[in-house]
C-alpha positions in Angstrom: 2.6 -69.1 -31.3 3.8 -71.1 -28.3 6.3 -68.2 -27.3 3.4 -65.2 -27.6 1.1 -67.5 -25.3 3.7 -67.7 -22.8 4.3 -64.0 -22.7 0.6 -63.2 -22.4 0.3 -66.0 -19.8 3.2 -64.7 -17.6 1.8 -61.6 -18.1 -1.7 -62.9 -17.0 0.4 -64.2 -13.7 2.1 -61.2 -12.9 -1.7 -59.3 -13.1 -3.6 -62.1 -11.5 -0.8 -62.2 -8.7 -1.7 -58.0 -7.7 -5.4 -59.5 -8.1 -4.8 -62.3 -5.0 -2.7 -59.5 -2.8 -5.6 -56.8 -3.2 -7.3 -58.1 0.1 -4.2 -57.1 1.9 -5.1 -54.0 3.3 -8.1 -55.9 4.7 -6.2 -58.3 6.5 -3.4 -55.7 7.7 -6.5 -53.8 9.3 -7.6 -57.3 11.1 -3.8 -57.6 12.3 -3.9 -54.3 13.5 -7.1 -54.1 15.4 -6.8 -57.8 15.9 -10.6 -58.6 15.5 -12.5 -59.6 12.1 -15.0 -57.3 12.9 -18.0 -57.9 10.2 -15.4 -59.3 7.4 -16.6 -62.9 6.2 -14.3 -65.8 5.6 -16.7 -67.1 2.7 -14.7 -64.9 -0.4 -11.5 -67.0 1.0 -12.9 -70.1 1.4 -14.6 -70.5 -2.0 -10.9 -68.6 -4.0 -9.5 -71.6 -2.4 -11.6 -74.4 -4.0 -11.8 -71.9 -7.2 -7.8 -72.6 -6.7 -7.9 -76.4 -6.0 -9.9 -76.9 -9.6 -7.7 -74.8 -11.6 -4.5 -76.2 -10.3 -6.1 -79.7 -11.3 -7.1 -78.2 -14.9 -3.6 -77.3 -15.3 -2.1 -80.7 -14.4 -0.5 -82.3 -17.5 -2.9 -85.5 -17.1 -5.8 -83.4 -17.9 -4.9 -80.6 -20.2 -1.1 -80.3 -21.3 1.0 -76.9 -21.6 -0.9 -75.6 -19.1 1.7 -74.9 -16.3 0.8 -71.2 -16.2 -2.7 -72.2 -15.0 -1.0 -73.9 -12.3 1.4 -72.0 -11.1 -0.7 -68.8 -10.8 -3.5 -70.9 -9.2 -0.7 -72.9 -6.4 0.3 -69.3 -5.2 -3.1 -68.2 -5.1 -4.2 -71.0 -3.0 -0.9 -70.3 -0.4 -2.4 -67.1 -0.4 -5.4 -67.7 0.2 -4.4 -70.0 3.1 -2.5 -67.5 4.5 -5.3 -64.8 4.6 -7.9 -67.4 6.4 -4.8 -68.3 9.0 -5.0 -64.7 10.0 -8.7 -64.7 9.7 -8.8 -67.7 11.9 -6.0 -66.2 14.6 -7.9 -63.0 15.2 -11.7 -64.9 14.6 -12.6 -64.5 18.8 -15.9 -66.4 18.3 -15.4 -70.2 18.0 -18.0 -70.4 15.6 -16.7 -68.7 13.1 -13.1 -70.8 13.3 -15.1 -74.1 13.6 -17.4 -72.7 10.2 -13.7 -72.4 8.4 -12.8 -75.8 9.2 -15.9 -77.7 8.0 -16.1 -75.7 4.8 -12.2 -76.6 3.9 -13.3 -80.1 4.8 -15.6 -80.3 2.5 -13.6 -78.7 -0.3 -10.9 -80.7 -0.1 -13.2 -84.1 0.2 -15.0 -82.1 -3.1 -12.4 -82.0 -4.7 -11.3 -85.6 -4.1 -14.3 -86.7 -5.6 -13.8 -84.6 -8.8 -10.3 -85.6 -8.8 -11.7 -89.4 -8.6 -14.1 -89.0 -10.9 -12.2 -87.5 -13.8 -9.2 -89.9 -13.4 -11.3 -93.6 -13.4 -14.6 -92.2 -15.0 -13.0 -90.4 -17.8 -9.9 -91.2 -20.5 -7.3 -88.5 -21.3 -8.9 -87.2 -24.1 -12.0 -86.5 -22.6 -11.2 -85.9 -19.1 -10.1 -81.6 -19.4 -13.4 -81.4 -20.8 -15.0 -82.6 -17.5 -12.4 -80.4 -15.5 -12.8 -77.9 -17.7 -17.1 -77.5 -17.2 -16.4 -77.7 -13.5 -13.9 -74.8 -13.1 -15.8 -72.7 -15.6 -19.2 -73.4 -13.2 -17.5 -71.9 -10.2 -15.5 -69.4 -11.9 -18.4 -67.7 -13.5 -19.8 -67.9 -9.8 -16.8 -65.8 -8.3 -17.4 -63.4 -11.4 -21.0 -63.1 -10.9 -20.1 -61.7 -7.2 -19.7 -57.8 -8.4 -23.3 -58.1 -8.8 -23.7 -56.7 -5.0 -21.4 -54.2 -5.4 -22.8 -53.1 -8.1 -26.2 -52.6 -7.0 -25.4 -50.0 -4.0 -23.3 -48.2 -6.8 -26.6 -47.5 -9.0 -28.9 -47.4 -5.4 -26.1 -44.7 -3.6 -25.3 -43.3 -7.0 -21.6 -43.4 -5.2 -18.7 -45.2 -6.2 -16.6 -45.0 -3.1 -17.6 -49.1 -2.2 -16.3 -49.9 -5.7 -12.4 -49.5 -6.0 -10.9 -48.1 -9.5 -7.8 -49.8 -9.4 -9.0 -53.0 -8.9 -11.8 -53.0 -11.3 -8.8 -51.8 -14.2 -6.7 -54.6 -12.9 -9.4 -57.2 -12.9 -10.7 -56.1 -16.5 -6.9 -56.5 -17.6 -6.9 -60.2 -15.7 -10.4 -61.0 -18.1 -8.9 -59.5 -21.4 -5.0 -61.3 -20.5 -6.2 -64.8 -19.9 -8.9 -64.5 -22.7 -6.1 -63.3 -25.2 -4.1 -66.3 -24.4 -6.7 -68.4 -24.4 -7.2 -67.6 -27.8 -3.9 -68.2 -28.4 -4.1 -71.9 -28.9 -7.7 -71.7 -28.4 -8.8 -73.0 -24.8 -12.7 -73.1 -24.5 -13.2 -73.4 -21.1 -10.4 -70.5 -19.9 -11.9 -68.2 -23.0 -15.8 -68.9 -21.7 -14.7 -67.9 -17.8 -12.1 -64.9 -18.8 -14.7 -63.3 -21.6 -17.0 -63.2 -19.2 -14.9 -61.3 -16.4 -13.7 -59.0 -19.1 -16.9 -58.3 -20.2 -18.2 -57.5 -16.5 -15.1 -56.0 -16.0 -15.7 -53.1 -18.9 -19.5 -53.2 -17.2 -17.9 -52.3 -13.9 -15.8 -49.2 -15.3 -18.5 -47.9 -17.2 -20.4 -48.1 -14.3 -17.8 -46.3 -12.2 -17.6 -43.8 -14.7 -20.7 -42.9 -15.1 -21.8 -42.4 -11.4 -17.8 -41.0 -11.1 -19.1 -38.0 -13.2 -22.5 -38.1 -12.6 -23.5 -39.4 -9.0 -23.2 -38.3 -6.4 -19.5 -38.5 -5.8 -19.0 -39.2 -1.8 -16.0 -40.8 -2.3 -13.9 -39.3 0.4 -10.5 -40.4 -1.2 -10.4 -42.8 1.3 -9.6 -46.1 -0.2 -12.2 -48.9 0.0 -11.7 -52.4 2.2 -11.6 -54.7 0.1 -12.4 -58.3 0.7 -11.4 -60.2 -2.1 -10.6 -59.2 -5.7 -13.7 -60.8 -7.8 -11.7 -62.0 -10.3 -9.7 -65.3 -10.1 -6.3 -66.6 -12.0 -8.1 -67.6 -15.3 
């Protein structure tokens, strides 16, 4: 059982991994025309606390055999950090850069309280659950964000702001990480991942059916993305 979990896990990595470079495109186009134009930092900043609280849930003094969880998470966040350097290089209004730096501030003293509070407030054996209820809240967040999306799919009755490929890689993220959850069962990873692969069927039904039946303007031109909606676990 231990051996199949790891399998699906590193499996889970490798997808979740394609999930965290799917803004590069995005960010090539920012090099290129070095300006941000109307792109937001906010998808970036809040995957990187999304990060910070999974790498923390996957520390062995909170929930053991759980290094998958971590690792995926640690290279998401270097990611991450790497797509909001750019964002902050190219960012000409000072605004904007000062916005960045406040809300990774706050994260990071965030954090520090969670950390804090789970390591005096709560003993071992009680302390992933804690974690756990605080990852799943902002996880479900990040995979309540299709919601948009999916709105000016049914109102254009278009699918060219909604990118296949990612939508069948972030449905195979959900179904991975639920499957090893299940494993050796992990509420809090099952409750996150069910619900992303749940949304994530919702998503390519919804792409088929206004695929076939809307009115088609994709121009084969692929979409920008700004951040896959789906996270590590």
């Amino acid at each position: 059982m231990g051996l199949a979990r790891n399998i699906v896990g590193i499996i889970g990595n490798v997808i979740s991994f394609g999930l965290f470079l799917s803004p590069v495109p995005t960010f090539y186009r920012i090099h290129k025309k070095k300006a941000v134009e109307e792109f937001q930092p906010y998808p970036y900043l809040f995957t990187v606390l999304n990060c910070l609280f999974w790498m923390f849930y996957g520390l062995p003094f909170v929930k053991k055999d759980n290094i998958l969880v971590l690792t995926i998470n640690s290279i998401g966040l270097g990611i991450e950090l790497i797509y909001l350097t750019i964002y902050f290089i190219y960012a000409n209004d000072q605004s904007k850069r000062r916005r960045i730096g406040i809300f990774l501030l706050i994260e990071v003293l965030f954090t520090a309280v969670i950390v804090v509070i789970a390591m005096l407030a709560f003993k071992f054996r009680h302390r992933h659950l804690f974690v756990g209820v605080v990852c799943d809240v902002f996880n479900i967040i990040m995979y309540a964000s299709p919601l948009a999306i999916w709105k000016k799919v049914i109102t254009t009755k278009s699918v060219e702001y909604m990118p296949f490929w990612l939508s069948v890689a972030g449905l195979a993220n959900g179904i991975c990480w639920t499957i090893y959850a299940l494993i050796k069962l992990d509420v809090f990873i099952l409750v996150s991942n069910g619900l992303g692969a749940i949304f994530g069927f919702i998503q390519l039904g919804l792409y088929g059916y206004y695929y076939f039946l809307g009115k088609s303007k994709d121009d084969g031109k692929p979409s920008e993305v700004q951040l896959s909606s789906q996270t590590a676990v």
